[in-house]
N, C-alpha and C positions, 0 to 999 in steps of 0.2 A: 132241688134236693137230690141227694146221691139214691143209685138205686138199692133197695132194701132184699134185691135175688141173689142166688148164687150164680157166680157164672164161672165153668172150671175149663172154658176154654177161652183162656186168657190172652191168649197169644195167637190167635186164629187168622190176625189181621196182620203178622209178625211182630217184628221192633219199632216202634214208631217214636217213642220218646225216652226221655232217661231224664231221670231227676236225680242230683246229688249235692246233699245235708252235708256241710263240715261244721263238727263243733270241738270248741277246747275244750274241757270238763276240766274245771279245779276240784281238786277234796277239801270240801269246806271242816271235814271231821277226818280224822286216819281213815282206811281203807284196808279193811284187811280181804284177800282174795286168796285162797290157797291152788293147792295143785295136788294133794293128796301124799305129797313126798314130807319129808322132816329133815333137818339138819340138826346134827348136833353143838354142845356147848357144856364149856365146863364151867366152876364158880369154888368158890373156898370150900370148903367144908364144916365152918361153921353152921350152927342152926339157924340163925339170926342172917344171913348176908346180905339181906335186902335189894339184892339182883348186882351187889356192886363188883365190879373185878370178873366180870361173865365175858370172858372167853368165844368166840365165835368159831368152828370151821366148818367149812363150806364143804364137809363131806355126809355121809349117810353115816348114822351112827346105829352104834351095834347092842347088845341087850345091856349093857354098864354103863351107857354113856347118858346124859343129858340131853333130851332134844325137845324140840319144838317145829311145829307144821312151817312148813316154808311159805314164803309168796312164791307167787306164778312167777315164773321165769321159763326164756327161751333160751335158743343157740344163735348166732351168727358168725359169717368167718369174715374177718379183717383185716387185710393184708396177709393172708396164708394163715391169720391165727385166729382159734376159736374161741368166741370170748360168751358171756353168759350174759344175759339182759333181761330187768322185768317189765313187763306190757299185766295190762288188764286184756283178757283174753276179749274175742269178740263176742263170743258163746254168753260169757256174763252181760254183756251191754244189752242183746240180742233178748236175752233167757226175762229182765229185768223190764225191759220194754213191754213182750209179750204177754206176761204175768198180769202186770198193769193195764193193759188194754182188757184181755179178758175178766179181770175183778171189778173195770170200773165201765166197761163198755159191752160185755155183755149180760144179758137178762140173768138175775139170779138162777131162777130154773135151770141155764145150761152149763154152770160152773162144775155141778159137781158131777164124778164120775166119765171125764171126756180127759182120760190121758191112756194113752192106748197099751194095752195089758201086752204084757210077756207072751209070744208064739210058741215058745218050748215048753211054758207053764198048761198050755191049754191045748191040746192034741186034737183035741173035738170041735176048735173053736166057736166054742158056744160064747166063751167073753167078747171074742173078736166080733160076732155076730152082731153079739146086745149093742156092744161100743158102736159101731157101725151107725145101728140103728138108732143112738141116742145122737150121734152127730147128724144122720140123713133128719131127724126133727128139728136140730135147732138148723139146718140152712133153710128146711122150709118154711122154717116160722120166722114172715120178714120183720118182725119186733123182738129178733133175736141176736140183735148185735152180732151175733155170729160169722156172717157172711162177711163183714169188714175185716174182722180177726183172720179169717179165712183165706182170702183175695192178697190181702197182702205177708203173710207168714207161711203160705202151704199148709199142704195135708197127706198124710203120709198113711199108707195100713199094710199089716202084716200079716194080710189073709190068703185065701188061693184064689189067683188071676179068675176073676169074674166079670164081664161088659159092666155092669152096674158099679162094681167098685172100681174100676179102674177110670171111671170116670169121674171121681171124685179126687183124686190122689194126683197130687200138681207139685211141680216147685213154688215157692212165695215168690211175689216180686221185690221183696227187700232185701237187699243184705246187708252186714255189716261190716265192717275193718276198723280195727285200732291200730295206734302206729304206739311204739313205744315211748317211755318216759329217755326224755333228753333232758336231763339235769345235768350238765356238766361241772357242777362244782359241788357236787351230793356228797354226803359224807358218814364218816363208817355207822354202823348199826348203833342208837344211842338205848343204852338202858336207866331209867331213873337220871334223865338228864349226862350220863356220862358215856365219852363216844367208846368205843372197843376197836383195842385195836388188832383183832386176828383177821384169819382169813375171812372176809364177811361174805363176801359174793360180788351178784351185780353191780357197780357204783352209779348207775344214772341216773337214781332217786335216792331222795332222803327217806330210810327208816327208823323203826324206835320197836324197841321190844317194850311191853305194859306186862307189868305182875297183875297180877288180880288177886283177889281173898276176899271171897262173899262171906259177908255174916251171919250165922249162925241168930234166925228170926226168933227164937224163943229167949236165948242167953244174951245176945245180941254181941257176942264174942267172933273169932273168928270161926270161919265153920271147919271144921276138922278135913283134911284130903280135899278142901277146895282152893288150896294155892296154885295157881297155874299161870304159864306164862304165855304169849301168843306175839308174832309177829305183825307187824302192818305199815302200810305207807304212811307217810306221816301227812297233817291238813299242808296246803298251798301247794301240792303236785300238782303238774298238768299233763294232760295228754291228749290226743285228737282222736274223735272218731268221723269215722265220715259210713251215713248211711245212703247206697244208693239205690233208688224205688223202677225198676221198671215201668214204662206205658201208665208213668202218673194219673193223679185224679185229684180232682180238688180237694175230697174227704182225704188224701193222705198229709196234705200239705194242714188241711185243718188238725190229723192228728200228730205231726211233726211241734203244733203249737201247746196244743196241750202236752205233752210231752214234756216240753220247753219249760213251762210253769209249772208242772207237779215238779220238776226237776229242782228248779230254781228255788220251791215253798219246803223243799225238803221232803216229800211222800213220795219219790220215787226217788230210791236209794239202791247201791249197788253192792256185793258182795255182803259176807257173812257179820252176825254179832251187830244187825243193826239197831235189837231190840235195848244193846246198850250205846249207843248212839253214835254208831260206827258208820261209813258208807253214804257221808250225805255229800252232794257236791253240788257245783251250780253251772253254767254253761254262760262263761266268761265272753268268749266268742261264739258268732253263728254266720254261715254265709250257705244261700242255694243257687245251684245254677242248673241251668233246664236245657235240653238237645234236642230236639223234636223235627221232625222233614217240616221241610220248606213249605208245603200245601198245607200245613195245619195250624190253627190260630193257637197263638199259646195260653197258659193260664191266666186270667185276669192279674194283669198287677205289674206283672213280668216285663221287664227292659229290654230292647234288643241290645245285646252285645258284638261290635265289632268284630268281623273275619280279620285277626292278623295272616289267618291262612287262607288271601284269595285265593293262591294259584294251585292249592289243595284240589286232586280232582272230583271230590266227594263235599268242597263246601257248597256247591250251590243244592246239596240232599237234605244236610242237617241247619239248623240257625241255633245260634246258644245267643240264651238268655237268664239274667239277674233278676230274682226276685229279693226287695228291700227288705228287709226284718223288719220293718213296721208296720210290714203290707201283710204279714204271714197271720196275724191273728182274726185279720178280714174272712180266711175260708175254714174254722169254727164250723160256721151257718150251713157247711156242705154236709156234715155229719150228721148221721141218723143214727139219735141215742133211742136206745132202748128202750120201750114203753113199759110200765110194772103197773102188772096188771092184779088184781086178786082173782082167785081162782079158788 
């Protein structure tokens, strides 16, 4: 069994292994993920237009114009020219992950009141204190699922440099990356089935504008100022993330599975509006490969993989190895789920 402490000196021993998760995610449902910006759009001027003959450009619009919240989009330059592209940020994969570990793997007791307050709001840091203090209980409480959430996410505080607190405050050993959508044959923004043909933005995914008009629960009519329109990716996208774990452990590889199947069952969803059934997707592909120095045994399961690079002068430090996807739901058992206690 994994161990139930804290340990915030994680790296003590340095770099000894590297573990890295590539997965596809399809969107089994649209996807909508914003970025906080809007783009504008025009449409007839009848009452009635039912989103048809909507207009797209791909600029900022001004207080007369028609807009709608954009998807996340980047920059990159291409041959000297700068072109616009949408990715699912890592921040959401990441944000979406962590959310779900904490609601289903740590103890009720330590959910509520552990997201660390504002430094400008509290001068006296009396909040910073409390928070402090309600995180230093649940690492010591080893039936607080905490310390796994912990160990592999970080911990951060926004107090004055103290021995005690700085001994809590780490980088995580996960991180994330998404690569963008490469859809090369995507096509313009579809509203009600029909595509538009202005300036729409990125081309490397397929989107769809959806009208919405909730009804009005009493009259069962429409509801009056609830017509509104929202952008999103449309279902069969794909894109790759790849997570890679620092000085692995078996409980991560156990929760990379779980992961895998809340994913797959649709209870872990990603971006906004998934209370209407937005944001579910499934993990089409999966593949892990493992780094680790030479003197050390690797994870139960794990394959050795071929040096193409003998004459590297660093391969006889690391050995890379494959672990099967049929072998990843065997280390489960490593995990130490939170006991629920009454009190």
């Amino acid at each position: 069994m994994a161990s139930t402490h804290y340990d915030n000196k994680l790296f003590a021993q340095g770099l000894h292994g590297v573990l890295r998760a590539t997965w596809k995610l399809r969107l089994v449902t649209p996807l909508a993920i914003r970025n906080g910006l809007s783009i504008k759009y025009s449409e007839p001027k009848a009452s009635k237009s039912r989103g048809l003959h909507v207009r797209f450009k791909w600029q900022e619009p001004d207080e007369t114009d028609y807009e709608v919240a954009a998807l996340h989009f980047g920059y990159e330059v291409v041959e000297g020219t700068l072109r616009a592209f949408h990715f699912v940020p890592a921040s959401s994969v990441r944000g979406a992950l962590r959310s779900w570990t904490i609601n289903h793997l740590v103890h009720p007791n330590y959910r509520q009141d552990m997201t660390p307050p504002e430094h400008d709001d509290d001068p006296e840091e009396k909040k910073q204190k409390a928070y402090l203090k309600r995180v230093q209980e649940a690492l010591n409480d080893p039936h607080s699922g905490y310390c796994l959430m912990a160990n592999l996410f970080g911990l951060a505080f926004e107090t004055r440099k103290k021995a005690h607190e700085l001994a809590l405050a780490h980088a995580g050993r996960l991180r994330v990356e998404t690569e963008k959508f490469a859809n090369t044959q995507a096509h313009p923004i579809a509203i009600n089935g029909v595509l538009d043909d202005g300036a729409v933005g990125p081309p490397n995914v397929n989107r769809q504008m959806t009208v919405r008009n909730p009804l009005d629960r009493m009259t069962h009519a429409s509801k009056e100022g609830g017509l509104h329109h929202f952008l999103e990716f449309c279902a069969g996208e794909s894109f790759l993330v790849h997570l890679t774990i620092l000085n692995p452990k078996a409980q991560d590889l156990g929760l990379l599975s779980l992961w895998v199947r809340e994913i797959d069952e649709g209870m872990l969803r990603l971006g906004a509006l998934s209370s209407i059934g937005r944001g579910r997707i499934t993990v089409s592909e999966q593949s892990y490969r493992l780094w680790q120095r030479a003197n050390l045994s690797p994870l139960e399961g794990c394959a050795s993989v071929s040096n193409a690079m003998s004459n590297d002068v660093l391969a006889g430090l690391w050995r890379e190895y494959e672990l099967p996807v049929e072998k990843l739901s065997a280390f489960e058992n490593s995990l130490v789920m939170p006991q629920l206690r009454v009190e």
